[in-house]
Short mmCIF file of the C-alpha atoms (twelve columns), coordinates in Angstrom:
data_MODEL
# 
_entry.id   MODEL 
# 
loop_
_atom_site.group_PDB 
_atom_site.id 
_atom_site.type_symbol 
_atom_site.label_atom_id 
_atom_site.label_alt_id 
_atom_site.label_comp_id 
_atom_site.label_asym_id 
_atom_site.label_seq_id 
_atom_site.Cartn_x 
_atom_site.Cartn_y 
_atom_site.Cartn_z 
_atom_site.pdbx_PDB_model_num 
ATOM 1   C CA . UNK A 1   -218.112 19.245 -98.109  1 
ATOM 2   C CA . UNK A 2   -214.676 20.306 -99.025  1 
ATOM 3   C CA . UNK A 3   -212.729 21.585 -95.837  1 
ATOM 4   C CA . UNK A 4   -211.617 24.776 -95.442  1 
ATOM 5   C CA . UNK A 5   -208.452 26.468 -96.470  1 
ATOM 6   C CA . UNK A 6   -207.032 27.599 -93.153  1 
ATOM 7   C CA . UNK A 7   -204.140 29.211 -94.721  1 
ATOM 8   C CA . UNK A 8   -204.434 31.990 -97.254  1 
ATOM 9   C CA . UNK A 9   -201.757 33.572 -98.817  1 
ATOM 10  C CA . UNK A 10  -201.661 37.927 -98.020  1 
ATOM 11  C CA . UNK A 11  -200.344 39.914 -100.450 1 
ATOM 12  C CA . UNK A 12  -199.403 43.821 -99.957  1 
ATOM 13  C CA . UNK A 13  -199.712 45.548 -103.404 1 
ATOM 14  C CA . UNK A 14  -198.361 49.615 -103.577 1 
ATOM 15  C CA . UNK A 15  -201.652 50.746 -104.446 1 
ATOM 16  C CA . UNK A 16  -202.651 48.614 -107.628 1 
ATOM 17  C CA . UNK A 17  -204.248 46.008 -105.782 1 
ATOM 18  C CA . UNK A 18  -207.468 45.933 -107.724 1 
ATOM 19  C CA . UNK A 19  -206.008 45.263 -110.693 1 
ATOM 20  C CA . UNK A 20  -203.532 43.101 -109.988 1 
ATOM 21  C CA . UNK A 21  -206.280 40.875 -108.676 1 
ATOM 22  C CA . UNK A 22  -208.616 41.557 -112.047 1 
ATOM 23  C CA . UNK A 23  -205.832 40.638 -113.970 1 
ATOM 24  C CA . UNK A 24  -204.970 37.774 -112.390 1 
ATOM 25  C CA . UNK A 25  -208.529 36.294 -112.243 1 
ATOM 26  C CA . UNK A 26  -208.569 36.787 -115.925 1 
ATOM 27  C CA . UNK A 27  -205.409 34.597 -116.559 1 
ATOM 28  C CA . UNK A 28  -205.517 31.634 -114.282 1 
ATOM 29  C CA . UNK A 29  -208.039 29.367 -114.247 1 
ATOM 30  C CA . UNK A 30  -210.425 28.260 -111.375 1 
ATOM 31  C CA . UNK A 31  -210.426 31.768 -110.297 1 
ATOM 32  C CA . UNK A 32  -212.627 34.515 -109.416 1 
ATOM 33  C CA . UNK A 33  -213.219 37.573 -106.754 1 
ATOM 34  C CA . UNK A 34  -214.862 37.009 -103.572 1 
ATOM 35  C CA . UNK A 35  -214.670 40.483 -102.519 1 
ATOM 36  C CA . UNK A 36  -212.985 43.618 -103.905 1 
ATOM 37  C CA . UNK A 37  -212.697 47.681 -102.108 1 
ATOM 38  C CA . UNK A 38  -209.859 50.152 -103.135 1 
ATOM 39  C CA . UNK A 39  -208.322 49.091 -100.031 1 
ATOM 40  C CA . UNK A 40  -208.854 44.904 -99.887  1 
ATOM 41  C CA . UNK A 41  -209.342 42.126 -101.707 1 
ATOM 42  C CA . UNK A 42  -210.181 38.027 -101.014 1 
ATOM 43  C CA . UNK A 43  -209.929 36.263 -104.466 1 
ATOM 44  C CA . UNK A 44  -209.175 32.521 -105.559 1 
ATOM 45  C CA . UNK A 45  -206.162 31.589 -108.025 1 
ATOM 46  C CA . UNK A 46  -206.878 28.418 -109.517 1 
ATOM 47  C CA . UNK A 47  -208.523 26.968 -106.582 1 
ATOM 48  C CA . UNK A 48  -206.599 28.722 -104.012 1 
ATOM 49  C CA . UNK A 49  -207.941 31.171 -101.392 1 
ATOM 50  C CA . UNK A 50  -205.529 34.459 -101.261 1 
ATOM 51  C CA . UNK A 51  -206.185 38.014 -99.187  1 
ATOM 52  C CA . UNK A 52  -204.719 41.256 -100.991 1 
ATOM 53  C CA . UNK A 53  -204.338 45.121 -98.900  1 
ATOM 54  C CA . UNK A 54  -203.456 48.387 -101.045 1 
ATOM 55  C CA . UNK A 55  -200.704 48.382 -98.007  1 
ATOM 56  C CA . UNK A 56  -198.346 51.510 -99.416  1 
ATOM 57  C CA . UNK A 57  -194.764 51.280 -100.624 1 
ATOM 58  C CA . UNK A 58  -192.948 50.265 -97.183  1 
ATOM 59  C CA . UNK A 59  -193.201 46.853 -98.079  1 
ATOM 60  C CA . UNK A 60  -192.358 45.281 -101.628 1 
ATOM 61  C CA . UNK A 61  -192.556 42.014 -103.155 1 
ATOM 62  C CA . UNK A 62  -189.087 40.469 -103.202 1 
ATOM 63  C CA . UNK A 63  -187.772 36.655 -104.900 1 
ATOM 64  C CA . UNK A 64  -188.009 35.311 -101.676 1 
ATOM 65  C CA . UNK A 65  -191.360 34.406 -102.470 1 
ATOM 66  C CA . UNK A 66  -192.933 33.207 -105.327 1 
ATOM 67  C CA . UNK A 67  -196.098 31.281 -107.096 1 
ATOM 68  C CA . UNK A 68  -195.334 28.246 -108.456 1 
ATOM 69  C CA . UNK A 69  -197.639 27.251 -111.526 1 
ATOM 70  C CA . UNK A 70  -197.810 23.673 -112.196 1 
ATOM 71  C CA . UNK A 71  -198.168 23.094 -116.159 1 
ATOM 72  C CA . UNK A 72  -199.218 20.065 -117.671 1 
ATOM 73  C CA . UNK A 73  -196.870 21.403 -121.238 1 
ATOM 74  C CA . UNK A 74  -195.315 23.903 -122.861 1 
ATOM 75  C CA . UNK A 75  -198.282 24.556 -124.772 1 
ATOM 76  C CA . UNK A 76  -199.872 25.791 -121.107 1 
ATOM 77  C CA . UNK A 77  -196.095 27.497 -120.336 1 
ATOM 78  C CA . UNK A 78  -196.326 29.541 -122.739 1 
ATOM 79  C CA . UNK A 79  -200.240 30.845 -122.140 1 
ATOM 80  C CA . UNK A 80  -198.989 32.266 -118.907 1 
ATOM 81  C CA . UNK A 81  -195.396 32.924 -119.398 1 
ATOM 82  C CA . UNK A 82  -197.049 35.534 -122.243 1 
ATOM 83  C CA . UNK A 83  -199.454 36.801 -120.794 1 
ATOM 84  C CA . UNK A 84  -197.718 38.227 -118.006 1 
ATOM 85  C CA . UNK A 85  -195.082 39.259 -119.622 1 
ATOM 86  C CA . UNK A 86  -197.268 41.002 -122.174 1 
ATOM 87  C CA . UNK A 87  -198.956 42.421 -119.576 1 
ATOM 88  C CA . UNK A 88  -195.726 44.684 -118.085 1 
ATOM 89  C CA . UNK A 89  -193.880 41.547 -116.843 1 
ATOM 90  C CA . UNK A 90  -190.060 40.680 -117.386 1 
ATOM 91  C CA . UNK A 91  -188.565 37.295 -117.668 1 
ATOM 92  C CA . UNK A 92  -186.019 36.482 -115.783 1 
ATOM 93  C CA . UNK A 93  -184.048 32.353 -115.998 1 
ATOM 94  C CA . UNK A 94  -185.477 28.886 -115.631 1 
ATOM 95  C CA . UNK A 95  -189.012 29.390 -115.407 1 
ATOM 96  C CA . UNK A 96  -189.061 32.756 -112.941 1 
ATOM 97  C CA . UNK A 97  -190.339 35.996 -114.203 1 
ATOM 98  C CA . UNK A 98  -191.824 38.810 -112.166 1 
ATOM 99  C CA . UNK A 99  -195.167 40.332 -113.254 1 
ATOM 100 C CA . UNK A 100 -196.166 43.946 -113.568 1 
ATOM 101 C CA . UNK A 101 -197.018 44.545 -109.957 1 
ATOM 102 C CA . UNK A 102 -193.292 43.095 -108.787 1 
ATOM 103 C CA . UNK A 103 -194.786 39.498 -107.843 1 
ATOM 104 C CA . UNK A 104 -192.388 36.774 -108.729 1 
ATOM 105 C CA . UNK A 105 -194.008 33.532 -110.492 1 
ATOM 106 C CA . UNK A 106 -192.337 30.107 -111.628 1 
ATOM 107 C CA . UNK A 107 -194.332 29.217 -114.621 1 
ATOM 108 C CA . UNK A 108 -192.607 25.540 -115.411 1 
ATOM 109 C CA . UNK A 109 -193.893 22.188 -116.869 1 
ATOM 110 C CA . UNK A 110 -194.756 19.119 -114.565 1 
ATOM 111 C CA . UNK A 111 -191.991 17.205 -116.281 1 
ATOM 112 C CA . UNK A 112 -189.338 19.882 -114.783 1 
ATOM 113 C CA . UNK A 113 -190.946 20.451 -111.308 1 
ATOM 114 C CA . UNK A 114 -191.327 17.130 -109.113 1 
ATOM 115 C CA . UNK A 115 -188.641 16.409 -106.618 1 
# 
């Protein structure tokens, strides 16, 4: 029996929670809702436990934090890199762009990413 996550990222949306987390789920793979209300969410991004609140606009997303997507080739890159950016997002350099909702993601090969 696998053991269980004890850490879980918690992310505070400005009231488009639900879908962020829909659209999310429908782009990364391993994923899926646990539980969704207007006001919370627990979801999995590719194998990964995270929490989400509807918490208001007193607290945004900033690049101090971001998801880190592992891809095994550009031919993967590009799958996310265009879909969120399609989806409302805007690129920024090497790798980073920030989605619709204001989350920042690195979207970079495996070749580019191991220290």
């Amino acid at each position: 029996m696998p053991a269980m996550q004890k850490i879980a990222p918690f992310l505070w949306f400005v009231g488009d929670m639900e879908e962020a987390v829909k659209f999310y789920v429908s782009v990364l793979p391993d994923s899926r809702v646990i539980s969704i209300n207007p006001m919370s969410a627990s979801f999995v991004l590719c194998g990964v436990e995270f929490m989400g609140l509807n918490g208001g606009p007193m607290f945004k997303f900033t690049e101090a934090l971001s998801l880190f997507v592992k891809c095994e080739d550009q031919a993967e890159v590009d799958l996310y890199w265009n879909a969120f950016l399609e989806h409302g997002g805007t690129e920024s350099q090497c790798g980073w762009l920030k989605d619709k909702y204001g989350l920042s993601w690195q979207i970079i090969p495996n070749a580019l990413g191991r220290t």
